[in-house]
N, C-alpha and C positions, 0 to 999 in steps of 0.2 A: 504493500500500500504506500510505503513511503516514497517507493519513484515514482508512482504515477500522480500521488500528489502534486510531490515534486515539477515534476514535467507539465502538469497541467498549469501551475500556479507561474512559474518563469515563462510562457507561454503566455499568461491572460496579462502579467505585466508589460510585459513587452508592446504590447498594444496602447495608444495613447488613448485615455478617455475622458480625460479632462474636462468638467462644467464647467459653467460660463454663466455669470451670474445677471449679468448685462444683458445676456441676450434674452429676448421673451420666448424664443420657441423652444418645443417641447418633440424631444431633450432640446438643452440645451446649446448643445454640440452633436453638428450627426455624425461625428466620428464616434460615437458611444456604441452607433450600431454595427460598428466592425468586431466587437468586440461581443454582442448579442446575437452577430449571426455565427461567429465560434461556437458559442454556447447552445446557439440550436442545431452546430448541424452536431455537435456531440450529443446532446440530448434525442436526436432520430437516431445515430448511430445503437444508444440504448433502447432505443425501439420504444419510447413512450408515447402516450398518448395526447390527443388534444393540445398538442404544440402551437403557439401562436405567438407571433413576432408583429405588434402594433403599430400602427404608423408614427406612435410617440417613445414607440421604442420599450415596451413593457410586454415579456417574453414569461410566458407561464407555461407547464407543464404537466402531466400527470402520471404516473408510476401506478399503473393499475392495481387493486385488490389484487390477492393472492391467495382469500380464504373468503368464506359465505359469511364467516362471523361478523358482527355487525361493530365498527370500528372506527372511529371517530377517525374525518378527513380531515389529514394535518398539514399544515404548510410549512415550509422551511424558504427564508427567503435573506436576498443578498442585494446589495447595488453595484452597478458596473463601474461608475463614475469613479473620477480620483479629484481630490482636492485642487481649486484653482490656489492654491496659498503657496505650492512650489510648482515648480516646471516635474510635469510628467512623460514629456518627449523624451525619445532615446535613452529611457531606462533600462539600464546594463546593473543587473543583479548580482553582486556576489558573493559566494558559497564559501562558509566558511565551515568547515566539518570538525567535528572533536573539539569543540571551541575549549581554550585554556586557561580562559577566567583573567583574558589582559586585556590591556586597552585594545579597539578594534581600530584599524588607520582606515578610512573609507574616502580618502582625497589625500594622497600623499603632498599631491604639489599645492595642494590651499589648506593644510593642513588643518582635515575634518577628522576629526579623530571621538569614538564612541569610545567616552572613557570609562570608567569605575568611578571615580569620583562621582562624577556629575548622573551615573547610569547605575548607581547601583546594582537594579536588578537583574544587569545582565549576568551576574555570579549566582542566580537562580540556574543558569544555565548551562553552566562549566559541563563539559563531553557531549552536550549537543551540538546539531547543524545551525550555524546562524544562518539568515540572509538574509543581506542589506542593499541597499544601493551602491553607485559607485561613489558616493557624496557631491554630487552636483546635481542628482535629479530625486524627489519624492519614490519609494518602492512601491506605496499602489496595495498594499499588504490590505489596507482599509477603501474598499472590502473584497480585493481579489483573492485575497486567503480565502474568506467567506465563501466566493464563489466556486472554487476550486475545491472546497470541504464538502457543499451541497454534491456537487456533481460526483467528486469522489465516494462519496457516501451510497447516494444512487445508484453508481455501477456495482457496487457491493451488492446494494440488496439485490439488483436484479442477477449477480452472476451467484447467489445464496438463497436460492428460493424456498429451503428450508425456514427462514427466517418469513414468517409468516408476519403482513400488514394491511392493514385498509389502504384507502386509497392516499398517497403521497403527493404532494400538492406541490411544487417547484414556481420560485416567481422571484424575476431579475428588473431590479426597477435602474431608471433614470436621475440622476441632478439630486442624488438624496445629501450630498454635500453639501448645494447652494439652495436645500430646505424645499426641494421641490419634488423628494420624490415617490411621492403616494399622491400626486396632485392630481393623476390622471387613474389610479389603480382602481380597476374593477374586481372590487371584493365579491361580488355576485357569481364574476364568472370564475373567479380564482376557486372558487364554492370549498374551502376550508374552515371548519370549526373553531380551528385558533391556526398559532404560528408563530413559529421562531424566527428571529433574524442574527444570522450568524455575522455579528460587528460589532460583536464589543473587545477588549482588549486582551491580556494577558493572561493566560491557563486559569480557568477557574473563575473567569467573571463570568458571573448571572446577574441579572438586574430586570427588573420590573417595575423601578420608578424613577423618573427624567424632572428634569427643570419641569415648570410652567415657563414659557419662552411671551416674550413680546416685542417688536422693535419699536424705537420712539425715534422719529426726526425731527430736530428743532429747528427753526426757519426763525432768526433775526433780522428785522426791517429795521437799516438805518437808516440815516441821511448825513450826505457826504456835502461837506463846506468844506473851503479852500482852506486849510490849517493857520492861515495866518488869518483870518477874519471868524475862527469857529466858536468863542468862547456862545456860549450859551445856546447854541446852533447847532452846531453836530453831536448826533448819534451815531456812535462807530458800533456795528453790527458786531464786529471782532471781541470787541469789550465786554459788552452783556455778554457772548454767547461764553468765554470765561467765565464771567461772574456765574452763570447761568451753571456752568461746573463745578465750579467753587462751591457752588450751594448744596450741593451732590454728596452723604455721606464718604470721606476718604474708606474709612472701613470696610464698605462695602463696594471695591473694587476687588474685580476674579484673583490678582495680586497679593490678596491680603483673608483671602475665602476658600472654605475647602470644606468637604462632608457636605451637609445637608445646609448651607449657609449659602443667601444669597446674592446676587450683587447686580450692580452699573456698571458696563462695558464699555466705554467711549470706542468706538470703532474706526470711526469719519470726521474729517473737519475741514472748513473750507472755507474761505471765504474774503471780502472786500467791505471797506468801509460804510459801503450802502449794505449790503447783501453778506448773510455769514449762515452756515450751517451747521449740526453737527449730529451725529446718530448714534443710538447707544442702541444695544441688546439688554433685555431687560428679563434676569432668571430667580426662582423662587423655589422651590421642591414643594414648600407649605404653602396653597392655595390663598388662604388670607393674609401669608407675608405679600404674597406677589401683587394682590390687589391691591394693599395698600403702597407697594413701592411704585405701582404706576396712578395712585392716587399724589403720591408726593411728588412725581412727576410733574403731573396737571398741576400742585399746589404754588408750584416754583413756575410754573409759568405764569398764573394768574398775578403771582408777587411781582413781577417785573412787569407785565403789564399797566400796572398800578403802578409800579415806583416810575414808568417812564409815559407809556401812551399806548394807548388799547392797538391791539395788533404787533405791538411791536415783536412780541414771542408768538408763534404758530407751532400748535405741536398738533402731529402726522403720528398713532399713535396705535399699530396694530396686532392685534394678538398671532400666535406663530404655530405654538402647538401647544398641550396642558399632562400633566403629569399621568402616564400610563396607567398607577398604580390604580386610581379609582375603577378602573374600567377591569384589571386582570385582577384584582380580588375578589373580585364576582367569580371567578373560576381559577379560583388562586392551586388548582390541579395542575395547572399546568407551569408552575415553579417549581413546585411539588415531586414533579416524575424529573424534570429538569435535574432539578437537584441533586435527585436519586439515582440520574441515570451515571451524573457525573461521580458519585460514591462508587457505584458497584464498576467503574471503568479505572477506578485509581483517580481520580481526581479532587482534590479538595473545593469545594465551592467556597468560591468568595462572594457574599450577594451584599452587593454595591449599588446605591445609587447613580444612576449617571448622571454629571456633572455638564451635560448635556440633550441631545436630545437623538434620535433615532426614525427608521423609517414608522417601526414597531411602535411610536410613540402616539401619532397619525392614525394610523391603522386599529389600537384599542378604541380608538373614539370612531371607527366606521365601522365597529360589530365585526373586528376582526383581532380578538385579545393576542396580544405578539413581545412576550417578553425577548429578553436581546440576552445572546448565549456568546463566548468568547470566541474571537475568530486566530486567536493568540498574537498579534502584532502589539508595537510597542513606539510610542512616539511619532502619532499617524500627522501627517500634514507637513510635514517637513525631511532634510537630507540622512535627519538622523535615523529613518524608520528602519523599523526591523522586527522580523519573524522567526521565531523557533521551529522548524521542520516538526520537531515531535510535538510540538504546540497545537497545531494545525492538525497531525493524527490522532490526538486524541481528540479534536472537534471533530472529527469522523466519526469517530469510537463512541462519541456522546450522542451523534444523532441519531445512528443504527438502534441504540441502547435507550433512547425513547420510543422509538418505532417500534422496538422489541416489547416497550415497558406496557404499553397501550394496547398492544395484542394480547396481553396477559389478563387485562381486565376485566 
């Protein structure tokens, strides 16, 4: 199992997939479908059923019943996309085998180097396979491990027909990086129970509860006088939209937050003495923190408003996704076998919040409960990234060993 993972996974990197957050169409990038018709012609190669490749680029599948028992239809799902936050062109992978427990050199000549210090966990992994990039482009591990786990997983059950399941539900979405990608996903025709999304991080993440997500844009209307004639005249757009930060708990930036704690992410900022902007992501895990941190939001802008001239702050202020957990504790079974499948494989579960958000996250709120199961990479979105080869086998070994768990029931 370990070469054909292997081989699947250096294969689906190599492919550039990169979303684009600018652009409106869906995907975002049609180069995403070079890398979803791989996916389907391997997936006919396994001879499954109901295969379909969308015009927006959202490719599902089915792995027929194998017994009359009656067997809840389960999904397992991944995104193709890589992060636009590093270049994912001409990604060159490399294999580090028997790894020694030292610093990794991944750019000798720009001296990118995955150290121990700064990487602790990679001494979790002394006499495993790494792979990394060659440090100048992102690996793509988030979430082509993922996809490369599904599919590997798949050809198991079907070349072990002894392993007896319902129906397997397979689905590869689009732009789930730049938050777009369950925007088009037909849960109807996916027709799965629940479902797991193989993207989360390092051996033994489980999670079933995410941020509450909201974006806020501030828009400051100055007015621009000649600096030498502006005393009592000018409104510099630049000034407030500081002040407008300033006013912004320091504590609660991502910088200074961790666990279940939330925060203000200044993102974007822009701008001239007439005209200034600026955009924050807005995250909470506890529903009534979040409300009120985009209540304090609105408060700070009403304040400036008033200390200067109606309109002069504009806030653009819209919700993004809301925390999964409401929705998979209604059927909190399926963290449940999760959990259990990961025990009886050798694996420790670590069940973590995510300090983010998922396609899975989306999907419990469209009557499709989708906790996020480790896809084993490590420092997704930038040169530093990296995968453990047996990481990623035993994200196989866990999904079989749900499939198995379910048939049991």
């Amino acid at each position: 199992m370990k070469n054909e993972i292997l081989n699947r996974f250096l294969k689906y990197v190599k492919i550039d997939t990169q979303s684009d957050e600018n652009s409106e169409t869906c995907p975002s990038t049609s180069k995403q479908f070079e890398l979803a018709k791989v996916l389907q012609d391997e997936l006919i190669a396994l001879g499954l059923k109901d295969i379909s490749l969308d015009e927006n680029c959202y490719l599902m599948a089915t792995l027929p019943a194998n017994t009359d028992k009656k067997i809840p239809n389960i999904g397992f799902i991944a995104h193709m996309d890589t992060s636009p936050d590093m270049p994912g062109v001409n990604v060159k992978p490399q294999i580090l085998e028997n790894y020694n427990g030292k610093d990794i050199v991944l750019d000798k000549k720009n001296n990118v180097v995955l150290n121990i210090k700064e990487f602790p966990e990679l001494l979790e992994y002394k006499g495993q396979t790494i792979i990394t990039s060659d440090g100048t482009t992102l690996l793509g591990a988030d979430d082509k491990a993922g996809a490369a786990e599904i599919i590997t997983a798949i050809d198991y059950l079907v070349k072990h027909p002894e392993i007896k399941h319902g129906n397997i539900k397979v689905g590869f979405t689009p732009d789930e990086e730049i938050g777009r990608g369950v925007d088009k996903f037909d849960v109807k025709k996916f027709d799965a129970e629940f479902a797991y999304t193989l993207d989360g991080g390092g051996i033994g993440e489980l999670e079933f509860e995410n941020f509450n997500a909201a974006h806020a844009k501030v828009i400051f209307n100055g007015r621009n006088i000649h600096p030498g004639y502006a005393k009592d005249k000018m409104i510099n757009a630049m000034i407030i939209a500081m002040e407008f930060n300033g006013m912004l708990p320091v504590n609660e930036r991502p910088e200074f937050t961790q666990d279940y704690e939330g925060f203000y992410h200044l993102i974007k900022m822009e701008g001239t003495v007439e005209n200034a902007s600026i955009q924050y992501i807005i995250r909470d895990h506890d529903r009534t923190k979040f409300e009120a941190k985009k209540v304090f939001i609105q408060q700070t802008v009403d304040y400036l408003n008033k200390k200067y001239r109606e309109n002069t702050v504009v806030l653009e202020l819209k919700d993004q996704y809301y925390n999964m957990k409401e929705q998979v504790e209604k059927v909190f079974h399926v963290v449940e076998t999760a959990k259990k499948a990961m025990e009886l494989v050798g694996v420790v579960p670590k069940v973590v919040p995510i300090r983010g958000g998922t396609d899975g996250a989306r999907l419990s709120y469209m009557d499709l409960p989708c906790p996020n199961i480790f896809a084993g990479g490590h420092n997704f979105h930038g040169k530093y990234e990296y995968v453990p080869l047996e990481s990623m086998v035993k994200a196989v070994d866990v999904i079989i060993k749900i499939v198995e768990l379910y048939s049991q029931k």
